[in-house]
C-alpha positions in Angstrom: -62.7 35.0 41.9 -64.6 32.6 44.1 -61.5 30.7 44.7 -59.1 33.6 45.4 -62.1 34.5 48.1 -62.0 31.1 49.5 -58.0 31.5 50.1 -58.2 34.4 51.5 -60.9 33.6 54.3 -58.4 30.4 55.1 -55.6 32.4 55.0 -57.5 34.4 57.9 -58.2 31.3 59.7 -55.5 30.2 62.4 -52.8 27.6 62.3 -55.2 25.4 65.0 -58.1 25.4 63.3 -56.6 24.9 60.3 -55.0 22.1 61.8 -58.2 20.1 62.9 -60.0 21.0 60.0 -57.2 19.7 57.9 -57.7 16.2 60.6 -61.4 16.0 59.6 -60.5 16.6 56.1 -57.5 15.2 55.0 -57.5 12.2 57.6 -61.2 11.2 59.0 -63.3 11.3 56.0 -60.4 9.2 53.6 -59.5 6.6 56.2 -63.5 5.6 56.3 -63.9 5.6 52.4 -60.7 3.6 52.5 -62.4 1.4 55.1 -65.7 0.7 53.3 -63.5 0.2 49.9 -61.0 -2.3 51.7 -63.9 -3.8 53.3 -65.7 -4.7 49.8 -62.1 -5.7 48.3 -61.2 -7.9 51.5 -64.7 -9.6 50.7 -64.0 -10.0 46.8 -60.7 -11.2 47.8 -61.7 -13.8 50.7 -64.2 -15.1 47.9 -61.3 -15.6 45.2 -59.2 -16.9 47.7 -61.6 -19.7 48.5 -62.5 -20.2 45.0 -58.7 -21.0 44.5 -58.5 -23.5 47.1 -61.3 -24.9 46.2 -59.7 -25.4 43.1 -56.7 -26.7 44.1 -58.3 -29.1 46.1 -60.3 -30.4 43.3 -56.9 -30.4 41.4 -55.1 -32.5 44.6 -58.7 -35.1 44.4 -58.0 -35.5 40.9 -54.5 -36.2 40.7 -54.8 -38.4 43.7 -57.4 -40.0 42.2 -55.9 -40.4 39.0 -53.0 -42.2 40.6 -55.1 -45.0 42.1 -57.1 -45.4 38.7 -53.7 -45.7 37.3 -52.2 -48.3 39.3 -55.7 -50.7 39.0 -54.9 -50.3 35.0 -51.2 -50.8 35.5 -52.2 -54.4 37.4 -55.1 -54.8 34.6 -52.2 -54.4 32.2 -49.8 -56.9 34.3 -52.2 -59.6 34.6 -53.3 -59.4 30.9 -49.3 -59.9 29.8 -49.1 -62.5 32.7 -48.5 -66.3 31.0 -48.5 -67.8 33.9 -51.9 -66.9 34.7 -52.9 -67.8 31.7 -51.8 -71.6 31.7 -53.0 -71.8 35.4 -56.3 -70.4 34.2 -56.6 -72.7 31.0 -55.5 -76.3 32.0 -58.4 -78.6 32.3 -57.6 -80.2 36.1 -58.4 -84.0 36.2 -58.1 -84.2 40.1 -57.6 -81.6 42.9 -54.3 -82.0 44.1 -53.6 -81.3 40.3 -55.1 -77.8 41.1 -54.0 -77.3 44.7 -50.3 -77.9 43.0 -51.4 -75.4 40.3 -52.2 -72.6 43.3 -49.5 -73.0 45.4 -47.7 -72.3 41.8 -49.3 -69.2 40.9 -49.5 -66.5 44.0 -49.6 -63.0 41.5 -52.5 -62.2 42.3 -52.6 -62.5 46.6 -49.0 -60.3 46.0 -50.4 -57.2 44.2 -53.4 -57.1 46.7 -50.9 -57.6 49.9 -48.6 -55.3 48.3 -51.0 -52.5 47.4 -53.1 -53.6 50.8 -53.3 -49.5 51.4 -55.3 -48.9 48.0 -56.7 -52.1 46.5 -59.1 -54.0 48.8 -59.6 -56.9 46.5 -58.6 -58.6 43.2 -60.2 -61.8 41.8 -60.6 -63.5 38.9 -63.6 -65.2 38.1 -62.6 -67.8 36.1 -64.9 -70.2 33.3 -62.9 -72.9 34.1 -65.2 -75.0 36.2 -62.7 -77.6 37.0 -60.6 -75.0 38.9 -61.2 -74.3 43.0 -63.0 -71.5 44.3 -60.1 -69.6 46.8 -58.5 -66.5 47.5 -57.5 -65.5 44.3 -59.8 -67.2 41.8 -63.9 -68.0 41.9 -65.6 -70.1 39.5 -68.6 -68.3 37.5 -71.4 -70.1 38.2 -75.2 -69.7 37.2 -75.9 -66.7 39.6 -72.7 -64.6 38.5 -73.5 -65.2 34.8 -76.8 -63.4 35.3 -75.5 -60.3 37.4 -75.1 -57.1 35.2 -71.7 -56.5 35.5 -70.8 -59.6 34.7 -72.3 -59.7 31.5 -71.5 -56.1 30.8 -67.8 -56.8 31.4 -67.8 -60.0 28.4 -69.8 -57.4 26.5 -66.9 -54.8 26.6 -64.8 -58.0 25.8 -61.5 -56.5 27.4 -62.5 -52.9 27.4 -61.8 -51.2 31.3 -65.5 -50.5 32.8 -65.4 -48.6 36.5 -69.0 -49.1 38.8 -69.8 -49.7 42.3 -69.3 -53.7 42.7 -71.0 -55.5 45.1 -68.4 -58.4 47.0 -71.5 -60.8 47.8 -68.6 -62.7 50.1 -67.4 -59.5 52.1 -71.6 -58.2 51.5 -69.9 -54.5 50.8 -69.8 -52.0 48.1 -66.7 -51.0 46.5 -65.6 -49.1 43.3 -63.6 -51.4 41.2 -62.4 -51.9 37.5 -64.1 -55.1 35.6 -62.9 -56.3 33.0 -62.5 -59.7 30.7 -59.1 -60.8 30.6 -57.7 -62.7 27.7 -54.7 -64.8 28.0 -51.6 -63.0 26.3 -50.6 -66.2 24.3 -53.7 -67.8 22.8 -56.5 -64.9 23.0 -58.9 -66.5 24.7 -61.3 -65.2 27.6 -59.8 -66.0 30.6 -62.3 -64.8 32.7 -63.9 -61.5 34.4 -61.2 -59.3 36.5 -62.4 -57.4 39.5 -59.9 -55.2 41.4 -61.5 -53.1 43.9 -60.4 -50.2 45.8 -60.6 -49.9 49.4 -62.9 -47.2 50.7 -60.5 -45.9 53.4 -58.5 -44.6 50.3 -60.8 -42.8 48.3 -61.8 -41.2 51.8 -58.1 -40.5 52.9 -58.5 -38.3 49.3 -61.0 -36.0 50.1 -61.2 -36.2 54.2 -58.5 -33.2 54.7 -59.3 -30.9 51.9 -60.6 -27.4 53.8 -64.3 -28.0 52.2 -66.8 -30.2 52.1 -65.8 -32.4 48.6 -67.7 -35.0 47.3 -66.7 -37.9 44.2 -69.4 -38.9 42.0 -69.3 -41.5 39.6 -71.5 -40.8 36.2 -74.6 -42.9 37.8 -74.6 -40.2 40.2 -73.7 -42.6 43.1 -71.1 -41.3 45.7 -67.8 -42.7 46.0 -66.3 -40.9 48.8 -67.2 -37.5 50.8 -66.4 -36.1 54.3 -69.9 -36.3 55.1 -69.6 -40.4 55.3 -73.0 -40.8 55.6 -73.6 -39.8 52.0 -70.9 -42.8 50.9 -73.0 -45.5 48.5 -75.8 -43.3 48.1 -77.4 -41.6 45.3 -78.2 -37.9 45.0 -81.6 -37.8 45.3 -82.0 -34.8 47.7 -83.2 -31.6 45.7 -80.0 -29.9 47.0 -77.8 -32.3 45.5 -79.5 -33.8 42.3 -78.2 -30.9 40.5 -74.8 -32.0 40.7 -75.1 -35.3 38.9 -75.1 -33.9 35.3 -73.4 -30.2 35.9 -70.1 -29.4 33.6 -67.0 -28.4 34.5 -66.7 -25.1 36.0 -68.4 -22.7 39.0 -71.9 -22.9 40.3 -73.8 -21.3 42.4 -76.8 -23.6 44.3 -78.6 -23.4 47.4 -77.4 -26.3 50.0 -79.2 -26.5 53.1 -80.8 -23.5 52.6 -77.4 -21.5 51.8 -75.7 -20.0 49.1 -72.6 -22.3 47.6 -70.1 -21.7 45.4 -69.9 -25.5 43.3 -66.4 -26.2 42.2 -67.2 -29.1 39.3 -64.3 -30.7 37.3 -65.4 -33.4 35.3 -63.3 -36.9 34.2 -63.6 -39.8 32.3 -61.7 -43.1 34.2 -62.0 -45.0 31.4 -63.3 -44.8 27.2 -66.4 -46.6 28.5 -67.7 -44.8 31.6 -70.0 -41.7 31.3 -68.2 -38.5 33.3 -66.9 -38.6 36.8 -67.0 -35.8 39.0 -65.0 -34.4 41.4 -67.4 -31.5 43.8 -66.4 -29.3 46.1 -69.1 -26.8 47.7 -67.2 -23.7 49.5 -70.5 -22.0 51.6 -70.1 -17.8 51.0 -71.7 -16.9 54.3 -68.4 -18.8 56.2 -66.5 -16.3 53.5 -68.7 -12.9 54.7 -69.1 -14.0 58.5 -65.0 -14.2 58.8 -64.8 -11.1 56.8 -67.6 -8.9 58.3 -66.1 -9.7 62.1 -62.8 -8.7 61.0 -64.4 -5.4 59.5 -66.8 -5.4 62.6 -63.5 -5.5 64.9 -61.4 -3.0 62.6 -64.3 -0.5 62.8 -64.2 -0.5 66.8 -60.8 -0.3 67.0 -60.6 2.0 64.1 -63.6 4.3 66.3 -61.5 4.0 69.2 -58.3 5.0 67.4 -59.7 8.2 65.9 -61.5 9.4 69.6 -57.8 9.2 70.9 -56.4 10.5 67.4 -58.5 13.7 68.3 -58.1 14.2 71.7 -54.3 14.0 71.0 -54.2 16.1 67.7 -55.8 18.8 69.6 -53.3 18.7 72.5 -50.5 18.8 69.4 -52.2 21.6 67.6 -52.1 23.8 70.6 -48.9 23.0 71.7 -47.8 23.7 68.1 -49.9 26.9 67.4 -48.3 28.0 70.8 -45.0 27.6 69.4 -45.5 29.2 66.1 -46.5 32.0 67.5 -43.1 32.4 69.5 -41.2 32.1 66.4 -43.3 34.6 64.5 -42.7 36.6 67.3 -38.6 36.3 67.1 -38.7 37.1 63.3 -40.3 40.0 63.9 -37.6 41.5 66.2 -34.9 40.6 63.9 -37.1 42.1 61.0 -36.8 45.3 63.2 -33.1 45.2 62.8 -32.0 43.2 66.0 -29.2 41.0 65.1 -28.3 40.3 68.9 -31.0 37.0 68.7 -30.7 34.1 70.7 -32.9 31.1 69.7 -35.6 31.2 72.8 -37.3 27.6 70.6 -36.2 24.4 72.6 -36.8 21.0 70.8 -35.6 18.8 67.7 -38.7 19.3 65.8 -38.8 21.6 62.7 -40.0 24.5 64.6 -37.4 24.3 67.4 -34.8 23.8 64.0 -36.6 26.5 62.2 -36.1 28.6 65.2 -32.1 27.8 66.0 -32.1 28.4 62.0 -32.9 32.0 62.5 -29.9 32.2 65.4 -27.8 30.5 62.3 -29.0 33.3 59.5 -28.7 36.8 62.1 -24.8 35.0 63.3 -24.1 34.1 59.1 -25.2 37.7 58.9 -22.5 38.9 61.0 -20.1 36.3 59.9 -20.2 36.8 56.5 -18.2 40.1 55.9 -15.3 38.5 58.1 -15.3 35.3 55.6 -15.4 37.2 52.4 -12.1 39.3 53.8 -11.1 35.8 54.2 -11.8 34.5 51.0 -10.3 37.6 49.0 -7.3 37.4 50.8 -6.6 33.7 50.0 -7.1 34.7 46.7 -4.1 37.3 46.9 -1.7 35.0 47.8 -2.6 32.6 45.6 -2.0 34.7 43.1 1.1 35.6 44.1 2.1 32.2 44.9 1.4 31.3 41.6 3.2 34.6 39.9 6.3 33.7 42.5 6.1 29.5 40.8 6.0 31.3 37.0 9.4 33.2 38.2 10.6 30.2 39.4 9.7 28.3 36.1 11.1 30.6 33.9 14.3 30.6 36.2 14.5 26.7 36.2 13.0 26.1 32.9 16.7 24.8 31.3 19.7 24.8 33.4 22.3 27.4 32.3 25.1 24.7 32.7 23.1 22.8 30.0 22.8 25.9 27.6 26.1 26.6 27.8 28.1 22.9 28.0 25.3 22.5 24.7 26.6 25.6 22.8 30.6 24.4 23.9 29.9 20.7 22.5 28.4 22.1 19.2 31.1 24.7 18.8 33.8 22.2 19.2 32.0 19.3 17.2 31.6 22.0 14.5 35.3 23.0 14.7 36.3 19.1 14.5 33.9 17.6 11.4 31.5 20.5 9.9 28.8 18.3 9.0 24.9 18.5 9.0 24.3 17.0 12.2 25.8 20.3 13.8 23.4 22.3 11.7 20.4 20.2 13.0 21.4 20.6 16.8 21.5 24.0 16.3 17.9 24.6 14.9 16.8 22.2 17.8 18.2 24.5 20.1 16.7 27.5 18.4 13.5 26.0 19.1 14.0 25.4 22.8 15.5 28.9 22.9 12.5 30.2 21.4 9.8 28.0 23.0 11.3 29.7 26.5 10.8 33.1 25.6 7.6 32.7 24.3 6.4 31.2 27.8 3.0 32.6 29.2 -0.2 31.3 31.4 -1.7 29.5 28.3 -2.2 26.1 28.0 -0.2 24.2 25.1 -0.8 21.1 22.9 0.2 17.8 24.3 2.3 17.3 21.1 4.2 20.8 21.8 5.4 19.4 24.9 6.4 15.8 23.0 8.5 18.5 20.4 10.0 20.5 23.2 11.3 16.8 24.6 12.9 15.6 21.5 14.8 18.4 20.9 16.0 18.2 24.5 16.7 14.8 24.2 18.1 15.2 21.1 20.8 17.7 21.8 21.5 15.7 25.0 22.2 12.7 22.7 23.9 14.8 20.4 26.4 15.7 23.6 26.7 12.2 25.1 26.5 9.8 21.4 26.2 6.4 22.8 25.5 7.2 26.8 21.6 6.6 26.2 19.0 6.0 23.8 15.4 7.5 24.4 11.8 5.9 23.8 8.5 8.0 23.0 5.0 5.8 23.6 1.9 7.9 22.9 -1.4 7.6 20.7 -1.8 9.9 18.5 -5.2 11.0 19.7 -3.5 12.9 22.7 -2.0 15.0 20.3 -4.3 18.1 20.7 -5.1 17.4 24.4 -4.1 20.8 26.5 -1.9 21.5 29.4 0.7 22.9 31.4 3.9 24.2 29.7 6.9 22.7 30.8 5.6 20.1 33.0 7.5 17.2 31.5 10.4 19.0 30.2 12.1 19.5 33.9 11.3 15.4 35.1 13.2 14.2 31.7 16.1 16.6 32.1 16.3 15.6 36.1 16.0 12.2 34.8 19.3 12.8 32.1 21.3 14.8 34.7 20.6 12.8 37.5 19.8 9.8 36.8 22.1 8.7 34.0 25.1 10.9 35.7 26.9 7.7 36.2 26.1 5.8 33.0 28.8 5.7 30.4 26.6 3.6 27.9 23.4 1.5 27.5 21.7 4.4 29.6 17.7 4.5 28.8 14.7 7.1 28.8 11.0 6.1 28.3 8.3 8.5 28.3 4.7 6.6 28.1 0.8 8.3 28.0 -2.3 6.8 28.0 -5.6 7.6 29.7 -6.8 5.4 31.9 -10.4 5.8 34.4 -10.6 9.2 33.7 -7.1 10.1 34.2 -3.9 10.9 32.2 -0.5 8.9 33.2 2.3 10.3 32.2 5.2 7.7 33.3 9.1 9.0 32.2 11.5 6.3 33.5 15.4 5.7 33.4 17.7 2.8 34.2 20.4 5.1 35.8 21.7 5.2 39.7 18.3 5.3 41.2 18.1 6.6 45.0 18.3 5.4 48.3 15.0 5.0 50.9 16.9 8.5 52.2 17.0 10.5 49.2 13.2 9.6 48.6 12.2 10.9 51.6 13.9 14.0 51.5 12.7 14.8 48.0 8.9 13.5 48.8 9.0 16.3 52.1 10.1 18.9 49.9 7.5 18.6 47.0 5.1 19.4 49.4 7.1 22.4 50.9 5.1 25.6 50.8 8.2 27.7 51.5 10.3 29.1 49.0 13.7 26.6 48.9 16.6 26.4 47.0 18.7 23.3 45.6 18.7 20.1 42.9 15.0 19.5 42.9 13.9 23.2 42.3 12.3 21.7 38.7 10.1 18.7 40.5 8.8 20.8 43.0 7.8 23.6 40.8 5.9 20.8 38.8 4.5 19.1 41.3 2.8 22.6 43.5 1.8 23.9 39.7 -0.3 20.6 39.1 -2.1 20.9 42.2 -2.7 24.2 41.7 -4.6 24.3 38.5 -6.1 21.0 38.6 -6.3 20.0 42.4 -5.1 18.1 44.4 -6.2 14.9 43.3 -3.4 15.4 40.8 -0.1 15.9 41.1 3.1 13.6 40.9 4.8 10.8 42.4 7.9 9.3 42.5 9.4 6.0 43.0 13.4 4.3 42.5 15.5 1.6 43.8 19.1 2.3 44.2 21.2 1.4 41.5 18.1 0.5 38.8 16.4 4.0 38.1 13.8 5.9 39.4 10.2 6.2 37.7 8.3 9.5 37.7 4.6 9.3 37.1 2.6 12.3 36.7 -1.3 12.5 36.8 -3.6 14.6 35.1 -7.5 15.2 34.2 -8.6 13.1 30.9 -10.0 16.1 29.6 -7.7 18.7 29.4 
């Protein structure tokens, strides 16, 4: 009951008001809940999508960085197979042109590093054969580089790969290289340490244009490259930092400089003998929120702005459309009072001004409608008696007297000459045409009917002529019950015997063909007789589409032709085609379904 009371007081309320209160209702209060909602979602959003990228660039560091790792084990790999490193390396030298020739033989190892000059800063071999030459490529372990740690660490590890910061006590910098002892590929023995360092500008090129700030760790906690150079070669000690030195993979949350940061840690291990590397990268939330709250900051103004001018301009619409309702409520009720004389007094496109021509439409459909209906009902009439006038004209034309009577005359007289069967059978075929004429009406008949009717035609006509043609039935089966028109393919093969095989002595030949195809019957019947001229086929195209009652030879095809369009349209119908002096093909077309 409350709710019916509720209706009715809007019901009472006018279209303006309704109008704005349906503004404040249907369009204020959901565009600032949408607002707020797609503010917090734009916010949840803008923190994925920097969670992603973060992501990805931690993916790009550790595939670039995987690559360089890769190609220092690749050379690790190449100088461990290489023999000629290894007999340079192991031949005892008795003077120093003996080793100078043994250099200028051997130049592996000065290749890779000018080769790979953009990633590998350095590669040497420090060698325990003291009666080689310190030089470019090769440095004699002396006292002081037997007790350095990663010296000894590296013979420890006895050919195992072992990653650390190295210092280069010739170039006095820090670099992050693979140690290793090499042994010689043909007799096994220690060759020496191998040092291949990477250069720093690479592992900064890595991480310099990601979008935040990422930093590469090695599992002492040192750092091996970050934007912020200044934290290159230095431990994490700061508080803010420390943290990261032994986090696992995954998505933090620390305090950095006195802000929140999302920590983006994915943990690797360059080699079986190093602890965890890690690759960081810290993505600050309130960059995320400032971008996010200006844009919603901006969108609220504009959105404020928008709705002011929104108002000021619904309210302009609302009058000018209450004004207008109220002229076309006033209209309807003058032709509600019987006035029929209306004129549409509504100018504009819009609904109203449409509703309002509408109403000139419905009061001149008012007046229009008795004159159509007398229309209508007497199209009707003549069709009718159109189609009463084509029935006469079918039941006149159905088979040519000249045919019944030459048929009766050749039976007489081939009965009179031999007295066999065969006259007996022609006879009972042309009982059944006989019959099948007078028993014509408006009901459809069975496709197979119609195939009977035509081989008793055919049959008597072959019966008259003997060897002047031979005929040809193609049908499935299934067609056999499909329904149709009487006597619509009875008059084309007839045309087609007395026409078309009028000059043929012998070899003459009739083919009748039906199969559905896209929803349509074809019915083809074709003949190999005289055929017509581009002339004749014009004249008997113009007069199947006559409307006017005609006389002459094509009385049949016309009849057949208007009856087809008349019952099933005229997307149907029939149409004819023949070259002079080969035959003429007639096809007709008719629904699927019957």
């Amino acid at each position: 009951m409350k709710k019916i009371h509720i209706l009715k007081r809007l019901n009472n309320v006018n279209i303006r008001n309704k109008l704005l209160f349906s503004y404040i209702l249907v369009v204020l209060l959901p565009v600032l809940l949408i607002g707020l909602v797609l503010t917090l979602s734009m916010m949840e959003m803008a923190t994925e999508r920097a969670m992603y990228e973060a992501s990805n660039s931690v993916d790009r560091v550790y595939g670039r960085l995987n690559e360089t790792f890769k190609l220092a084990n690749d050379l690790f790999g190449q100088f461990n197979m290489d023999t000629n490193l290894e007999r340079t390396v192991m031949t005892r030298y008795q003077t120093v042109n003996e080793v100078l020739d043994a250099y200028s033989g051997y130049s592996a190892i000065m290749n890779c590093t000018r080769y790979y000059s953009r990633e590998i800063e350095d590669i040497k071999l420090y060698t325990y054969n003291e009666t080689m030459l310190g030089s470019g490529q090769f440095i004699i372990a002396d006292g002081d580089i037997y007790g350095q740690t990663w010296f000894e660490q590296a013979r420890i590890l006895n050919g195992g790969v072992y990653w650390q910061m190295f210092n280069n006590p010739i170039r006095n910098s820090k670099h992050l290289s693979l140690t290793t002892q090499l042994k010689g590929a043909i007799q096994l023995k220690p060759l020496g340490v191998l040092v291949i360092s990477i250069k720093q500008s690479c592992l900064t090129s890595i991480v310099i244009d990601e979008p935040y700030e990422t930093i590469l760790l090695d599992d002492k906690g040192i750092v091996l490259a970050a934007k912020k150079v200044e934290l290159v070669n230095k431990k994490l000690d700061m508080e803010d930092l420390k943290i990261l030195s032994d986090m696992p993979s995954g998505i933090h949350e620390i305090i950095y400089g006195d802000k929140k940061v999302k920590a983006i840690v994915r943990t690797f291990l360059p080699s079986t003998n190093n602890k965890e590397f890690r690759i960081v990268s810290l993505v600050p939330l309130d960059a995320i929120t400032d971008k996010v709250t200006k844009s919603f900051m901006l969108g609220f103004l504009i959105m404020m702005i928008s709705f002011v001018m929104a108002a000021v301009l619904f309210i302009f619409f609302a009058n000018s459309i209450s004004k207008r309702v109220k002229r076309i409520s006033e209209d309807m009720h003058t032709v509600t009072l019987g006035n029929f004389d209306f004129l549409p007094s509504i100018e504009g496109n819009d609904e109203i001004g449409q509703l309002s021509r509408d109403l000139g439409v419905m009061v001149k459909s008012i007046n229009d409608l008795i004159k159509e209906v007398y229309v209508v009902n007497m199209q009707k009439n003549q069709l009718a008696i159109r189609q009463r006038e084509i029935k006469l004209k079918i039941l006149a034309s159905q088979i040519n007297p000249h045919f019944l009577f030459n048929a009766l005359e050749a039976i007489r007289m081939r009965a009179y000459c031999n007295g066999d069967e065969e006259v007996a059978e022609v006879i009972m075929l042309l009982g059944k045409i006989m019959r099948r004429n007078l028993e014509i009406g408006n009901e459809l008949v069975f496709f197979h009917e119609e195939v009977n009717l035509i081989k008793a035609y055919l049959d008597i006509q072959k019966f008259r002529y003997r060897n002047r043609f031979n005929y040809t039935l193609n049908y499935s089966r299934a067609l056999d019950n499909y329904k149709m028109l009487p006597f619509i393919i009875q008059p084309i093969i007839e045309n087609a015997v007395v026409h078309g095989l009028k000059s043929v002595e012998e070899g003459g030949d009739i083919s009748l063909k039906a199969e559905k195809e896209s929803g349509i019957l074809r019915i083809i019947i074709e003949d190999n007789g005289c055929g017509m001229d581009e002339e004749q086929m014009r004249y008997i195209a113009d007069s199947l589409n006559e409307v006017e009652d005609s006389v002459g030879q094509h009385i049949g095809l016309k009849n057949v032709h208007q009856r087809i369009k008349l019952y099933y349209g005229e997307d149907h119908g029939m149409t004819i085609t023949s070259t002079l002096g080969k035959g003429t093909k007639v096809e007709i077309t008719l629904p699927a379904e019957g």
